[in-house]
N, C-alpha and C positions, 0 to 999 in steps of 0.2 A: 504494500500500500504506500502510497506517494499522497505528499501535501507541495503544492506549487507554493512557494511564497515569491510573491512577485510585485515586482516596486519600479519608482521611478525617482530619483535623486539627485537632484542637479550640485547641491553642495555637499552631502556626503550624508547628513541627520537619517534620513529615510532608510538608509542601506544600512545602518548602522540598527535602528530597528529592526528590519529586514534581517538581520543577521539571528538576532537576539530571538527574532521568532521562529526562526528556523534552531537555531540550538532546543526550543522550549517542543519543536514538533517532535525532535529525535529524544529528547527525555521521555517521552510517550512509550520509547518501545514499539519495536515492530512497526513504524511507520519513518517514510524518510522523508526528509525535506528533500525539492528542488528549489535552489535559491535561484531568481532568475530576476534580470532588469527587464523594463519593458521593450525596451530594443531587441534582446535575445531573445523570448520566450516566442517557444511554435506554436504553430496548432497542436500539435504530436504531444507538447509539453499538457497544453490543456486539458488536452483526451484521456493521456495516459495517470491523471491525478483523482485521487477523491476530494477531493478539496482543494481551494482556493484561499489564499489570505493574500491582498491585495493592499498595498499602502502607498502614497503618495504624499507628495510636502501639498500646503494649500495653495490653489492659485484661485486669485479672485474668487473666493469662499465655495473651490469645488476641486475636481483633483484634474491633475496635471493632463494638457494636451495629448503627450505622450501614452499614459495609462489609458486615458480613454482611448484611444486610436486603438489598442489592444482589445478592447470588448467590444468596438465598431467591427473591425477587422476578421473577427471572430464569429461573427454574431452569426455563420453558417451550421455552428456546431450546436448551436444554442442550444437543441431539443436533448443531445446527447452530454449537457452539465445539466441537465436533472435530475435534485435530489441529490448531488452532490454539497460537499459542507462549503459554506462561504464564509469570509469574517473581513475585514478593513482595519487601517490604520492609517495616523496621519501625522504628519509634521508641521509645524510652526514656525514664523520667527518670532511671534506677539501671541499672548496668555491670549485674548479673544480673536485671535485671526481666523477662527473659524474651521477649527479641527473636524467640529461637529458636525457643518455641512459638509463638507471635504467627506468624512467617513461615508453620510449618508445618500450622497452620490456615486460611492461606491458599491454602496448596498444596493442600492436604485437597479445598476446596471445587472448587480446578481442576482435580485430579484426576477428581474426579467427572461435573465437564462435560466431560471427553474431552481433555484438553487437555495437550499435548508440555511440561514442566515444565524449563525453564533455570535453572542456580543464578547464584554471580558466576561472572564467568571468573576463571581462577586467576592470574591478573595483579591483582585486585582481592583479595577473599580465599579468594575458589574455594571457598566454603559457598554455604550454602541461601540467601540473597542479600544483599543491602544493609542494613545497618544504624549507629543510631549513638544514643549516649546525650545527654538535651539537645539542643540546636542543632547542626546537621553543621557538620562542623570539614571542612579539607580533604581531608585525606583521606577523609572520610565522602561530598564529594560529587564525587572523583576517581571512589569506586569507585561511587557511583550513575551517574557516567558512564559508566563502562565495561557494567556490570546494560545500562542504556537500548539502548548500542550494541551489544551480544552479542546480546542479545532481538530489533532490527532487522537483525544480519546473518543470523540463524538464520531471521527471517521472512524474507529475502532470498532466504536455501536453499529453503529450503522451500516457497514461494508462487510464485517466481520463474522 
């Protein structure tokens, strides 16, 4: 079983999350991360995952040109990310830049390909998922571990 984590990062924050939820997928057991930026990531990558966690820095209070070109681009396979796990994440450079939209336009887009939507776990901050202003502090990327390994135990459920 595979979990895509796939991002888009123009100053580094995002991949730096990205990372941290990929280490919290493979704490799961039996499931692997594929760490992927929006530029690299296939079709093939898509196909072959049970889930998806998706993160982008904000722009104009939604996520990045780039990321979304990756679920436009995509939008062939749509019927076959059914029911797979989805979850989002987001970067900031300012406490209210709008992580929250940013996430939710991520979700938007999972939504629409069929897709079982995970927030954090409420041991993290139990909203709509991971985020952090700047460079993730630790706690920022405690609770991107926890997002990676909630996402891989729910594909666990669910696949398994």
């Amino acid at each position: 079983m595979q979990v895509l984590v796939l991002y888009h990062s123009r100053g580094g924050n995002t991949k730096k999350l990205a990372e941290e939820i990929a280490s919290g997928v493979e704490e799961a057991g039996e499931v692997k991360a594929l760490l992927k930026s929006a530029t690299e990531v296939t079709k093939e990558d898509f196909l072959d995952c049970e889930g998806v966690i998706a993160g982008s820095p904000v722009y104009f209070g939604t996520m990045a040109a780039e990321l979304k070109a990756v679920f436009d681009k995509f939008v062939s396979v749509r019927k076959k990310m059914e029911n797979k796990v989805g979850a989002a994440f987001a970067t900031s450079a300012d406490a209210s830049g709008g992580k929250e939209t940013t996430i939710m336009s991520i979700i938007q887009a999972m939504l629409i390909y069929g897709m079982v939507i995970a927030g954090d776990p409420l041991d993290a901050t139990g909203h709509y998922g991971t985020s952090c202003v700047g460079a993730p502090d630790e706690k920022a990327l405690s609770n991107a571990r926890k997002l990676g390994k909630r996402v891989a135990m729910l594909v666990k459920k669910l696949r398994g």
